[in-house]
ZAGU-582177 format. One record per residue: residue number from 0; residue in one letter; x, y, z of N, C-alpha, C in turn. Coordinates in pm, whole numbers. Atoms other than C-alpha are relative to their C-alpha. Example, Ala and Ser with C-alpha at 12.3 -4.5 7.8 and 13.67 -1.06 7.14 Angstrom:
2
+-----+------+--------+--------+--------+--------+--------+--------+--------+--------+--------+
| pos | code |    n.u |    n.v |    n.w |   ca.u |   ca.v |   ca.w |    c.u |    c.v |    c.w |
+-----+------+--------+--------+--------+--------+--------+--------+--------+--------+--------+
|   0 |    A |     89 |   -119 |      0 |   1230 |   -450 |    780 |     90 |    120 |      0 |
|   1 |    S |    -82 |   -119 |     -6 |   1367 |   -106 |    714 |    -77 |    109 |     73 |
+-----+------+--------+--------+--------+--------+--------+--------+--------+--------+--------+
***
This chain:
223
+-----+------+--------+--------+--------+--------+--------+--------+--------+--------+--------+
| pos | code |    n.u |    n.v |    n.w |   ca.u |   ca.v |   ca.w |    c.u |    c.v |    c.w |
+-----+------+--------+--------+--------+--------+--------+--------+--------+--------+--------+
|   0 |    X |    -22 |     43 |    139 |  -2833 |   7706 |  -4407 |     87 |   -125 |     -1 |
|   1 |    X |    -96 |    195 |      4 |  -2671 |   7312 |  -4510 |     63 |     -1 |   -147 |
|   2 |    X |   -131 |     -7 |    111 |  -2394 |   7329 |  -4737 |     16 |   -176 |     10 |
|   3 |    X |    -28 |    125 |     14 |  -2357 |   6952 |  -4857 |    121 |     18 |    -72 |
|   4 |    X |    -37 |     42 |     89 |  -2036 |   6847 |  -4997 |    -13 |    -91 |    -64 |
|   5 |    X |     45 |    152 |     53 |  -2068 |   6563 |  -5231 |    114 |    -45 |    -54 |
|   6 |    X |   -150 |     73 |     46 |  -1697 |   6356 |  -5298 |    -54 |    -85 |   -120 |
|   7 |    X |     -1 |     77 |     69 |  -1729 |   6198 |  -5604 |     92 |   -174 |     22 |
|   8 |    X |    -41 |    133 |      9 |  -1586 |   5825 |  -5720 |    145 |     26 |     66 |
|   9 |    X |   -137 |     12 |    -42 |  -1235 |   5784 |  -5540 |     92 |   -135 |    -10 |
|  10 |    X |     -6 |     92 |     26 |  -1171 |   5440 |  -5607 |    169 |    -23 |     67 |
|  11 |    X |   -130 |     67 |    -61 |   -884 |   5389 |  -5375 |     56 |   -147 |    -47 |
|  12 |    X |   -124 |    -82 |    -16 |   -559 |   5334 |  -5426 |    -10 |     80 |   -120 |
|  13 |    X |      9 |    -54 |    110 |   -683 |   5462 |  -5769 |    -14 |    159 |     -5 |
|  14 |    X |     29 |   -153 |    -30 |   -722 |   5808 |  -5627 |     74 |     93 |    -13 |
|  15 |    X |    -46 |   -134 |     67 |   -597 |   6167 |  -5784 |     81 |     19 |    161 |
|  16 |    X |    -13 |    -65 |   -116 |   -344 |   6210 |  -5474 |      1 |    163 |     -4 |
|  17 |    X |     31 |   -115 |   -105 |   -441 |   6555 |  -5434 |   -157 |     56 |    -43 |
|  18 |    X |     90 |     15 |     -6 |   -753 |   6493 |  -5493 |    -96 |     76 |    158 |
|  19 |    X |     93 |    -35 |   -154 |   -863 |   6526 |  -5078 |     58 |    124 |      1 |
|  20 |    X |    -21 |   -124 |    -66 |   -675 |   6869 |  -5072 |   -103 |    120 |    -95 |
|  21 |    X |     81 |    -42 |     41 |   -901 |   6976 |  -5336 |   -113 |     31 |     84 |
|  22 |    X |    119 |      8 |   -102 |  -1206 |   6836 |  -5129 |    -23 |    115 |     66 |
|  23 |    X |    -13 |    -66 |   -128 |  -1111 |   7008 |  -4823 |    -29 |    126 |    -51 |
|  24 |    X |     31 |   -155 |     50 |  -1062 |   7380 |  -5038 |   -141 |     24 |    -19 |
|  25 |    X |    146 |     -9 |    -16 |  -1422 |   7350 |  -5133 |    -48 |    -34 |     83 |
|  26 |    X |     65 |    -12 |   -141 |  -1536 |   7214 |  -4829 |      0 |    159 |    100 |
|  27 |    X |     38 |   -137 |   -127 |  -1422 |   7541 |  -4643 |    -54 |     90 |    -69 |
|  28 |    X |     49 |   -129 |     31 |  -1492 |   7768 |  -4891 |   -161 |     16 |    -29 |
|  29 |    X |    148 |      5 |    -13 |  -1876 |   7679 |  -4887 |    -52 |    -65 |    156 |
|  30 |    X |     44 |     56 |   -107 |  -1843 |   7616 |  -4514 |    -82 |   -103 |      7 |
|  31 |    X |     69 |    122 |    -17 |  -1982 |   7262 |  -4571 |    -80 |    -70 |    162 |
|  32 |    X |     37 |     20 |    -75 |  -2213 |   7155 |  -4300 |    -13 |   -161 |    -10 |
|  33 |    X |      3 |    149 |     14 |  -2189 |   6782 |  -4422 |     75 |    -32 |    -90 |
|  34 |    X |    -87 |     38 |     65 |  -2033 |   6579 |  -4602 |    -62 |   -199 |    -78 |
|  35 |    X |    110 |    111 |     68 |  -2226 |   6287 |  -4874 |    196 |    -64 |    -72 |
|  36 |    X |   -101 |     72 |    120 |  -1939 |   6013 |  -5047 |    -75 |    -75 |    -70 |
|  37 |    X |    142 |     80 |    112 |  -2149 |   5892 |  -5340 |     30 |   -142 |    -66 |
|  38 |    X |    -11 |    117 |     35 |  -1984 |   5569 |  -5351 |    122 |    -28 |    -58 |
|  39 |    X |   -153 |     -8 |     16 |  -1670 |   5392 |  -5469 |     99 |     29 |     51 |
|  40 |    X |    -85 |     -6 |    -91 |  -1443 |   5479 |  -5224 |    107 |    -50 |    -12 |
|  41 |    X |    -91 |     90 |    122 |  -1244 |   5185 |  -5344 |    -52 |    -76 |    -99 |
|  42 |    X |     26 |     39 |    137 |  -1182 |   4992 |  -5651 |    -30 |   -116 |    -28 |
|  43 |    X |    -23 |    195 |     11 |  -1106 |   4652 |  -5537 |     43 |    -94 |   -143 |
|  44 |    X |    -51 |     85 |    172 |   -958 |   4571 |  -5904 |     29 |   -117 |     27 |
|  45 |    X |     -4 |    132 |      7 |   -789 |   4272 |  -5770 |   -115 |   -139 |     25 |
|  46 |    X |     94 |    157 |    -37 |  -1068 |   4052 |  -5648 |   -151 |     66 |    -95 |
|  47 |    X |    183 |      1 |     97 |  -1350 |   4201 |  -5985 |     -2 |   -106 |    -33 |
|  48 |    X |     17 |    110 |     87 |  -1438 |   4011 |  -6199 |     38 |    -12 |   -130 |
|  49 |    X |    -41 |    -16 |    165 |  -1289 |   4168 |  -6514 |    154 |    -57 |    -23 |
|  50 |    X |   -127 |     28 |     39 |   -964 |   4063 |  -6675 |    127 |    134 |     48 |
|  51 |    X |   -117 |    -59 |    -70 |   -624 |   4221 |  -6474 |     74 |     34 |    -90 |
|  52 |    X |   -133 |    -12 |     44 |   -353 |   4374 |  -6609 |     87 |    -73 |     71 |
|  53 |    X |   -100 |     89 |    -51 |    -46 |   4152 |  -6571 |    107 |    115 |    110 |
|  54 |    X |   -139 |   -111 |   -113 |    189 |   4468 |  -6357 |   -137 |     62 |    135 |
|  55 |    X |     48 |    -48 |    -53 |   -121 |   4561 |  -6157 |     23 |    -71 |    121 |
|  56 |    X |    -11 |     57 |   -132 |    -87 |   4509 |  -5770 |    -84 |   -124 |     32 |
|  57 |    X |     16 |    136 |   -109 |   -158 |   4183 |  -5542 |   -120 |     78 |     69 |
|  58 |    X |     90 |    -28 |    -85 |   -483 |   4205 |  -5363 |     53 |     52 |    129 |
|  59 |    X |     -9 |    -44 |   -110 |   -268 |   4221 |  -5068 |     50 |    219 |      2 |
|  60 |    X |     41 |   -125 |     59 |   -120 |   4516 |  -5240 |    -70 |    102 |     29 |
|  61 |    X |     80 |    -97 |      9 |   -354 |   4697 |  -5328 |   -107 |     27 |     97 |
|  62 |    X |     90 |    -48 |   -149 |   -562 |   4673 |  -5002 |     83 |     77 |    107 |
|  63 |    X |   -139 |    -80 |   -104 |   -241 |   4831 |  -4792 |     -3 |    131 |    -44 |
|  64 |    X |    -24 |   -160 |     94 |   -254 |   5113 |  -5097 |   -155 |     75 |     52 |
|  65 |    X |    145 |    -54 |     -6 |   -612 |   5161 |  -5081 |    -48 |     64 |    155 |
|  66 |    X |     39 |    -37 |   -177 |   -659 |   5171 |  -4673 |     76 |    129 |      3 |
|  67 |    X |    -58 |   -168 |      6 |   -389 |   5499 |  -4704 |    -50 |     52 |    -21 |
|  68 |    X |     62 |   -118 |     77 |   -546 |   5664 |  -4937 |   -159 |     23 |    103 |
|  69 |    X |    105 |    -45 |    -80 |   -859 |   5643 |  -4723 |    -12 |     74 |     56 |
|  70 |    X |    -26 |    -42 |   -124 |   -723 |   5699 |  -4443 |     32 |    191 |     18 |
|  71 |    X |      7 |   -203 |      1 |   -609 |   6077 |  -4592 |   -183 |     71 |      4 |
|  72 |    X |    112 |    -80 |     25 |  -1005 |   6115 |  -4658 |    -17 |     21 |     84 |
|  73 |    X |     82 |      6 |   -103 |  -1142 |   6029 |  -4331 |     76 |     75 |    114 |
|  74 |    X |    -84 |    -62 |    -65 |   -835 |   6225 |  -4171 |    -74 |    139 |     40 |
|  75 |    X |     76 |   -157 |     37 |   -992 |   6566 |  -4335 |   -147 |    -13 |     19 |
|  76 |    X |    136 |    -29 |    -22 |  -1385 |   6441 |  -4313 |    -32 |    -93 |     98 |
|  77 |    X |     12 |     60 |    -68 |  -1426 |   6258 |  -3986 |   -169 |    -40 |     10 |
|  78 |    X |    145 |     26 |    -39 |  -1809 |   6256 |  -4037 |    -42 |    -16 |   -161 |
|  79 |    X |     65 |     10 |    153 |  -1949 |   6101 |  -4379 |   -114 |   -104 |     -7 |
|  80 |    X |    125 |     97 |     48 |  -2259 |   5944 |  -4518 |     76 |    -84 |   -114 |
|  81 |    X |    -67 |     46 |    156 |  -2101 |   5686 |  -4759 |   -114 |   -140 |     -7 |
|  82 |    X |     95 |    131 |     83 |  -2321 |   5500 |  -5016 |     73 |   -123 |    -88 |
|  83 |    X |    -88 |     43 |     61 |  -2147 |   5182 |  -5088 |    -89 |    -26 |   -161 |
|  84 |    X |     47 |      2 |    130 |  -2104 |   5146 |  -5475 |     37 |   -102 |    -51 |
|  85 |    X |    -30 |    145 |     33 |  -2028 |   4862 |  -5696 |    105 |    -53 |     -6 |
|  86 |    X |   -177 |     37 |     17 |  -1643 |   4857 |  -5673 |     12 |    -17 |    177 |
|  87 |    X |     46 |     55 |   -161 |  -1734 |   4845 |  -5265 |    -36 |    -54 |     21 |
|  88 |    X |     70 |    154 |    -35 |  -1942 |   4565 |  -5294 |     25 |   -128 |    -72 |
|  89 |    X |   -101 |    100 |      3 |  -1682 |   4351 |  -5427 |     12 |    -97 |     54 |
|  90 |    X |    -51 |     98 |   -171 |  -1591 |   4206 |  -5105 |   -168 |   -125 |      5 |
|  91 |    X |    117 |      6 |     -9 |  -1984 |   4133 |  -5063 |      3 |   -116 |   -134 |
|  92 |    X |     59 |     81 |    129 |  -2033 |   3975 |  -5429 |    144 |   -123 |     40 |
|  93 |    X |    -77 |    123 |     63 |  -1724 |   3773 |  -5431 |    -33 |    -84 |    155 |
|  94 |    X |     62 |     96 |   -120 |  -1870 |   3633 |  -5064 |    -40 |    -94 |    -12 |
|  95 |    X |    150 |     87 |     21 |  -2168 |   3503 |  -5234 |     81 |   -114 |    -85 |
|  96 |    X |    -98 |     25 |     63 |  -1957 |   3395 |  -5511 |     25 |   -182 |     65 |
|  97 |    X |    -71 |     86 |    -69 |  -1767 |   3141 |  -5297 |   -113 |    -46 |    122 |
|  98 |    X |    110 |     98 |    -70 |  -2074 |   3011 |  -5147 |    -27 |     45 |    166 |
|  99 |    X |     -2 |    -38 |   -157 |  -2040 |   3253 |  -4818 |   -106 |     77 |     37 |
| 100 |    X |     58 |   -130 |     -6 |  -2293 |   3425 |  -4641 |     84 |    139 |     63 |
| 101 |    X |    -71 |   -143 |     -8 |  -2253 |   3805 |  -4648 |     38 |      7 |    158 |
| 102 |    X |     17 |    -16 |   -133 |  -2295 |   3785 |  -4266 |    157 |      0 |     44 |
| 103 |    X |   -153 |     46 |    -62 |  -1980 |   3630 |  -4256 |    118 |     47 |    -18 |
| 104 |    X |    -88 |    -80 |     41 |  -1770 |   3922 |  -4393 |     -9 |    115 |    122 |
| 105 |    X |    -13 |    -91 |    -96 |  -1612 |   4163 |  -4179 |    -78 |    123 |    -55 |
| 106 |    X |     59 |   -124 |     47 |  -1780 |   4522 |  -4193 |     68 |     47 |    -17 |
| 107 |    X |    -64 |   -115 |     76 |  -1710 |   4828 |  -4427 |    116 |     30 |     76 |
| 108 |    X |    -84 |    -45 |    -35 |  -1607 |   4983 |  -4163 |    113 |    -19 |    109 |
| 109 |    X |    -90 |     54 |    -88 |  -1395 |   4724 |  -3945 |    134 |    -22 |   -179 |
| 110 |    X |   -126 |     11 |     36 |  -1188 |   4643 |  -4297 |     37 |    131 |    -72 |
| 111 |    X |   -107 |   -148 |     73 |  -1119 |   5019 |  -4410 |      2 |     86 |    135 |
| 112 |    X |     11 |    -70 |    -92 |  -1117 |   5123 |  -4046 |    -39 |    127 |     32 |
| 113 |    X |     63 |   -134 |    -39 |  -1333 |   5401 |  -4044 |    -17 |     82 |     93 |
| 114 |    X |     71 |    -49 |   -163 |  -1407 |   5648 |  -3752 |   -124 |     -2 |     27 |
| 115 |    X |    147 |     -9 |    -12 |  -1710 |   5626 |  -3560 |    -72 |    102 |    -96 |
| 116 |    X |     80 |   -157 |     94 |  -1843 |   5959 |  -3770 |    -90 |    -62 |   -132 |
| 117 |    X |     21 |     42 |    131 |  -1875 |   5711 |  -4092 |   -143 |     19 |      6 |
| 118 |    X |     65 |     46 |     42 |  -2205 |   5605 |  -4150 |    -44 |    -68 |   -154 |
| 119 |    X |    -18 |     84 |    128 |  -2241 |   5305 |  -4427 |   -134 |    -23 |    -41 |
| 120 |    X |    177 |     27 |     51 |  -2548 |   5281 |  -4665 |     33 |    -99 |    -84 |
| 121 |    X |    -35 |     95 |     98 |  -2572 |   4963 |  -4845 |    -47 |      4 |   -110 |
| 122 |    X |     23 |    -30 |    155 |  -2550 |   4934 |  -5204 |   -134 |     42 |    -63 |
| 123 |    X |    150 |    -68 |     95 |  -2852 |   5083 |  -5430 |    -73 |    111 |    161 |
| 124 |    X |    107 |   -114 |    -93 |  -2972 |   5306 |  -5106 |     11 |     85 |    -79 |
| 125 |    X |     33 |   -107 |     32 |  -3109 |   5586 |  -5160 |    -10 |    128 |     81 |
| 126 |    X |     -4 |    -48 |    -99 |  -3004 |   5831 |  -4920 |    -72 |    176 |    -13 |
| 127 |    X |     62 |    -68 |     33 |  -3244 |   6124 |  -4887 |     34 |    110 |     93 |
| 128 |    X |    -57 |   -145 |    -93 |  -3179 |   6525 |  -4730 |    -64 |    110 |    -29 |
| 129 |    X |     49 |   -109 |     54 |  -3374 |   6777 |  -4810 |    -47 |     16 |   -134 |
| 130 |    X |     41 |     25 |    133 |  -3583 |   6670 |  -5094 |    103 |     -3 |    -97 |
| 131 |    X |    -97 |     13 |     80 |  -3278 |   6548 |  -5228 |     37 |   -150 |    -29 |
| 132 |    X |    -44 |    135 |      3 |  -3180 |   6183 |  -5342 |    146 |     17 |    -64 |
| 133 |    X |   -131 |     46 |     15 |  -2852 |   6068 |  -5300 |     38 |   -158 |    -22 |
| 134 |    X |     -8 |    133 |     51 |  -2751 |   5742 |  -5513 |    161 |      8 |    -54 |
| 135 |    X |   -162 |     15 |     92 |  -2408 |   5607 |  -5657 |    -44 |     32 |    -92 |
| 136 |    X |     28 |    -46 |    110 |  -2589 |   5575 |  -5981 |      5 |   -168 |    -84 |
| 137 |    X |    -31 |    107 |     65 |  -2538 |   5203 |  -6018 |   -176 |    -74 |    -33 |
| 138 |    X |     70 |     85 |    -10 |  -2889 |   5151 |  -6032 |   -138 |    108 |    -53 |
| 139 |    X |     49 |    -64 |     51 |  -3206 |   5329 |  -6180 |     14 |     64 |   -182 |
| 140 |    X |     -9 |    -39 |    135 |  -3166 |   5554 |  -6515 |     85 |     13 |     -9 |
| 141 |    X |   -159 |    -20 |     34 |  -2789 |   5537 |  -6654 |     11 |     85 |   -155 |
| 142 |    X |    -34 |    -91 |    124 |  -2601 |   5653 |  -6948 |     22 |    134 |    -27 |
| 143 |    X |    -48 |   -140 |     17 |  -2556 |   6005 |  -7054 |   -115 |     85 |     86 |
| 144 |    X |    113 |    -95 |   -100 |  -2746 |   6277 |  -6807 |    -99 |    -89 |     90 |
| 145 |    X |     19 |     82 |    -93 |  -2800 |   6001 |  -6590 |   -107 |     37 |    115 |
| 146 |    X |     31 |   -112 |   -178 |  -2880 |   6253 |  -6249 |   -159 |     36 |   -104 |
| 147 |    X |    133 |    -63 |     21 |  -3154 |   6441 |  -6484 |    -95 |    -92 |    -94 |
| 148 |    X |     84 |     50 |     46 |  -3321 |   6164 |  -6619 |    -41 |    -38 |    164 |
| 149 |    X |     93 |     44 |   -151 |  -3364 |   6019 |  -6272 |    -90 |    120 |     69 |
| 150 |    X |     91 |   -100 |    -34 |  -3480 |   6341 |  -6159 |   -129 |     34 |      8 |
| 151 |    X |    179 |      0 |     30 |  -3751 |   6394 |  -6348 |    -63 |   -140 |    -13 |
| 152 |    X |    103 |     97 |     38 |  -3890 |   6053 |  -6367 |     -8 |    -27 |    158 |
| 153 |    X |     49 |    -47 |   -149 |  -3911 |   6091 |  -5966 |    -15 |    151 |     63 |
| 154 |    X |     71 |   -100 |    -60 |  -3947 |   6447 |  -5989 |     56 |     30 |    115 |
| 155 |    X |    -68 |    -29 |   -109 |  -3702 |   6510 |  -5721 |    145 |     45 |     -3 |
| 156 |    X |   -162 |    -20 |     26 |  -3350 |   6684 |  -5663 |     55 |   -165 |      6 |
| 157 |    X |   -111 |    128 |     11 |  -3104 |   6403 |  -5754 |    121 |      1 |    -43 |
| 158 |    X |   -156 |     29 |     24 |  -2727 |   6352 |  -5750 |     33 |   -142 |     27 |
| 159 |    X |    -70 |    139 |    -46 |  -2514 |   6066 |  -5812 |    118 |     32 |    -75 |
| 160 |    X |   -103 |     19 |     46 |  -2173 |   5951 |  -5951 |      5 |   -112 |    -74 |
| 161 |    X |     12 |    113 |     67 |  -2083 |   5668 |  -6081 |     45 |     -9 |   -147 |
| 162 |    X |    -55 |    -10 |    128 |  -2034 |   5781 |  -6434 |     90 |     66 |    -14 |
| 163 |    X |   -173 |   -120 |    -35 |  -1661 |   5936 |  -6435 |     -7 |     56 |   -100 |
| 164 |    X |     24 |   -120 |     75 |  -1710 |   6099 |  -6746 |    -56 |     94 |    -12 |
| 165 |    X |     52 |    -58 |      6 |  -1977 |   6306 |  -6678 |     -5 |     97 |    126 |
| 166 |    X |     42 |    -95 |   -124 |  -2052 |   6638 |  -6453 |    -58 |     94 |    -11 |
| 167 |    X |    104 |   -117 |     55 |  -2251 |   6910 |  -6432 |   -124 |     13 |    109 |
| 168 |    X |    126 |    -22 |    -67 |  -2593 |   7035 |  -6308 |   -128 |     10 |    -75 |
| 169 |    X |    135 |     -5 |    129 |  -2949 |   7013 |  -6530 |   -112 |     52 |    143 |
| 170 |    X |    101 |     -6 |   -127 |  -3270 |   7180 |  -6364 |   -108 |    -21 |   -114 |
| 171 |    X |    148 |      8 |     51 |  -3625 |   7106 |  -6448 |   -128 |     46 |     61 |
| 172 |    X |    143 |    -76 |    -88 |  -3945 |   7313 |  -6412 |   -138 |    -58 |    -35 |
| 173 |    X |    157 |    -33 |     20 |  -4302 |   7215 |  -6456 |    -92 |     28 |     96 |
| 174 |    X |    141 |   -111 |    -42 |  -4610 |   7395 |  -6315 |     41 |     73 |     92 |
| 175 |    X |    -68 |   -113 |   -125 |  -4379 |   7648 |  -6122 |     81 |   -115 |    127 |
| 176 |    X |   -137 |     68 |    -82 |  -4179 |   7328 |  -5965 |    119 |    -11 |    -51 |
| 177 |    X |    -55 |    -12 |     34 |  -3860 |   7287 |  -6010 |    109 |    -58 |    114 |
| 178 |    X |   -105 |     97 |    -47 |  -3567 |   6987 |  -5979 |     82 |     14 |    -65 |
| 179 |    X |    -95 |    -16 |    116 |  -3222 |   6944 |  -6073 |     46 |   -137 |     32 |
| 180 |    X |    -66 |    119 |     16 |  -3023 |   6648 |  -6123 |    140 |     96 |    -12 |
| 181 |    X |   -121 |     23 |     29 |  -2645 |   6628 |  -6061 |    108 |    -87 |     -8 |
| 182 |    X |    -82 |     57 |     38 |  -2346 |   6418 |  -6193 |    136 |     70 |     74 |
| 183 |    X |    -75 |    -63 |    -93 |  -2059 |   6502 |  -5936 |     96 |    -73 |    -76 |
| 184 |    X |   -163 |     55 |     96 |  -1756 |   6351 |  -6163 |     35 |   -114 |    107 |
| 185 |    X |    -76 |    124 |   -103 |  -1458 |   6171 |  -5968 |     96 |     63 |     28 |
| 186 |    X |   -109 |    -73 |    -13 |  -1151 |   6206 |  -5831 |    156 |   -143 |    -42 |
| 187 |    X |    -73 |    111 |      5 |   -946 |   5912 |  -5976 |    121 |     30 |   -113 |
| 188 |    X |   -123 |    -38 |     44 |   -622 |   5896 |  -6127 |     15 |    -75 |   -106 |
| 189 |    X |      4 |     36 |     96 |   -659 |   5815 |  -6478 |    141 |   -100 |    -61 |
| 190 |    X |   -164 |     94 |     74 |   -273 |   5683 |  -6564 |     14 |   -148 |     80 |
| 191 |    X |    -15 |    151 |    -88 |   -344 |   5415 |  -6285 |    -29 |   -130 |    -81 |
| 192 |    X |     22 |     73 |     95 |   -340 |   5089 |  -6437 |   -138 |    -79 |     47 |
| 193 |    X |    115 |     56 |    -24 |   -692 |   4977 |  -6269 |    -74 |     64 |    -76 |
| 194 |    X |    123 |    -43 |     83 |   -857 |   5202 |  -6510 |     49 |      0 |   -187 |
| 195 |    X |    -24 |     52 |    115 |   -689 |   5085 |  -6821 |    -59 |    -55 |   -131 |
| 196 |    X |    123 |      6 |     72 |  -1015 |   4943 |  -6959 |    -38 |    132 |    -65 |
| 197 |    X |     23 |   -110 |     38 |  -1055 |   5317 |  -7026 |     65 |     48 |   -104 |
| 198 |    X |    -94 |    -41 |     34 |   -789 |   5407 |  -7236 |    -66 |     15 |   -172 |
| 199 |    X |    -11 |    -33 |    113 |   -923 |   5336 |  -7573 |   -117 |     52 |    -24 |
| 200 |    X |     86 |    -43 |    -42 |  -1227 |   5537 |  -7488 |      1 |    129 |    -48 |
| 201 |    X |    -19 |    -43 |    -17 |  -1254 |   5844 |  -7615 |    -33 |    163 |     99 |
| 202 |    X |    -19 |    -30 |   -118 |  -1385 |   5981 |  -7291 |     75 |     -9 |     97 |
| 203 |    X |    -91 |     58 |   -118 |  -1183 |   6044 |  -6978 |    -99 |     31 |    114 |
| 204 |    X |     38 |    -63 |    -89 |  -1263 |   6090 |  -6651 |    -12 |    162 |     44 |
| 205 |    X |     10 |   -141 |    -22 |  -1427 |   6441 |  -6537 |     25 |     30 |    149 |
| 206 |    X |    -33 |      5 |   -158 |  -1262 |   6533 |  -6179 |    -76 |     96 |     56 |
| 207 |    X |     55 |   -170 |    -94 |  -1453 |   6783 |  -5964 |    -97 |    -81 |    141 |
| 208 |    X |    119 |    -25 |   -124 |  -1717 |   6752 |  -5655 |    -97 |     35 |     13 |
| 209 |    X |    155 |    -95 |    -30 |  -2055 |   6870 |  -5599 |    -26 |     32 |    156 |
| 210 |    X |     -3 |    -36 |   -113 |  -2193 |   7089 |  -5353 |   -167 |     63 |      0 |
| 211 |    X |    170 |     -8 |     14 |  -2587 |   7117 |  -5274 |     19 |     83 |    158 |
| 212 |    X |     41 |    -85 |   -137 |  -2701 |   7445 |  -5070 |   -161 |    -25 |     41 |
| 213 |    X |    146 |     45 |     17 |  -3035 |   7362 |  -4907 |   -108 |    -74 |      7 |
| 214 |    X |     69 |    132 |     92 |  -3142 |   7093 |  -5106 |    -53 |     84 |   -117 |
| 215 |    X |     62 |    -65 |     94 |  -3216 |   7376 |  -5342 |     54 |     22 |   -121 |
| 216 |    X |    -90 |    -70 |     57 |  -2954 |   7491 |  -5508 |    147 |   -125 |    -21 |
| 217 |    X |   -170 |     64 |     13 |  -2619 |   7268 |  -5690 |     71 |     45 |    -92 |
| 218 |    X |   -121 |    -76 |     98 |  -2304 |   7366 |  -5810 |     94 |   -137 |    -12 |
| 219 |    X |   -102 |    124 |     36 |  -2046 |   7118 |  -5971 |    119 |     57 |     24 |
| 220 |    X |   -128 |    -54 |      9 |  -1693 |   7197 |  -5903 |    114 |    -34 |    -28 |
| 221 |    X |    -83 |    128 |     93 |  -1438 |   7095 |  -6155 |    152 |      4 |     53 |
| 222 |    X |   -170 |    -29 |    -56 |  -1101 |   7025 |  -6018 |     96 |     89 |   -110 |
+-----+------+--------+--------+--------+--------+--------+--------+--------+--------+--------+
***
């Protein structure tokens, strides 16, 4: 049997510190046989493209903050599939940006020093497991029930993240088949001032994890 965990958004240094001890509790208690990060990892606020708060950290900063906080994930999951998402391909866009090719940027996992275990999927993949698609979410059907619109319009299990307000599980049957779509939340730390854009919103972020037995079967699990 394949117990997937699925880590939602973490957006290092923006990350719920106890966020990974969460992880880990559900990881053992569904003896996880893997381990999916659905993107976001970090936030890269200083080098977006949106307007900064004036007290928010220095790129250098916040890349010193952010590599820690990693560094607790990859401590506890030495083996992950991570799909980079659009706050990960930062680095990447602001390359082009400045007239560089991508080539010429160090890799994922030489500047967040990953362990061999990582494996990096580049942006919009679609990483597949057991008739299951695994996406950030930055790309396909968005908006509200995001996971179960994509679902059914490929008709296939599907999880992603990406939308921090939302979580949950939706299933869909026709002619005795039957898919679900899931929205795995986040684990980010709402009072941080990189998510400040949020504030007059009156959504917040939904914290929890997902966990796919199978490829058959998902459960959301709300921090």
């Amino acid at each position: 049997m394949s117990r997937v965990l699925v880590i939602g958004d973490t957006h290092c240094p923006g990350m719920l510190p106890r966020y990974p001890s969460f992880l880990k509790r559900i990881h053992d208690r569904y003896e996880c046989t893997k381990v999916i990060h659905i993107g976001d990892l970090v936030d890269n606020a200083a080098i977006s493209y949106h307007e900064k708060h004036p007290s928010m950290s220095s790129a250098q900063d916040e890349f010193w903050k952010a590599k820690m906080q990693v560094g607790k994930i990859t401590a506890l999951f030495p083996k992950v599939e991570w799909l980079i998402g659009n706050h990960d391909a930062l680095t990447e866009r602001q390359c082009v940006t400045a007239g560089l090719l991508p080539g010429m940027l160090k890799q994922q996992e030489d500047i967040w020093g990953l362990p061999s275990g990582w494996n990096v999927h580049p942006r919009f993949s679609r990483y597949k497991l057991e008739n299951t698609v695994y996406s950030h979410g930055d790309a396909g059907k968005g908006g509200m029930y995001s996971s179960v619109k994509n679902s059914r319009d490929n008709f296939t299990n599907w999880v992603q993240g990406h939308n921090h307000s939302e979580a949950g599980v939706w299933y869909t049957t026709v002619e005795g088949s039957r898919v679900f779509g899931m929205n795995v939340g986040c684990g980010v730390d709402n009072q941080n001032l990189a998510f400040n854009y949020g504030r007059k919103f009156n959504k917040k972020p939904t914290l929890g994890c997902g966990v796919v037995i199978d490829g058959k079967r998902a459960i959301f699990e709300p921090f």
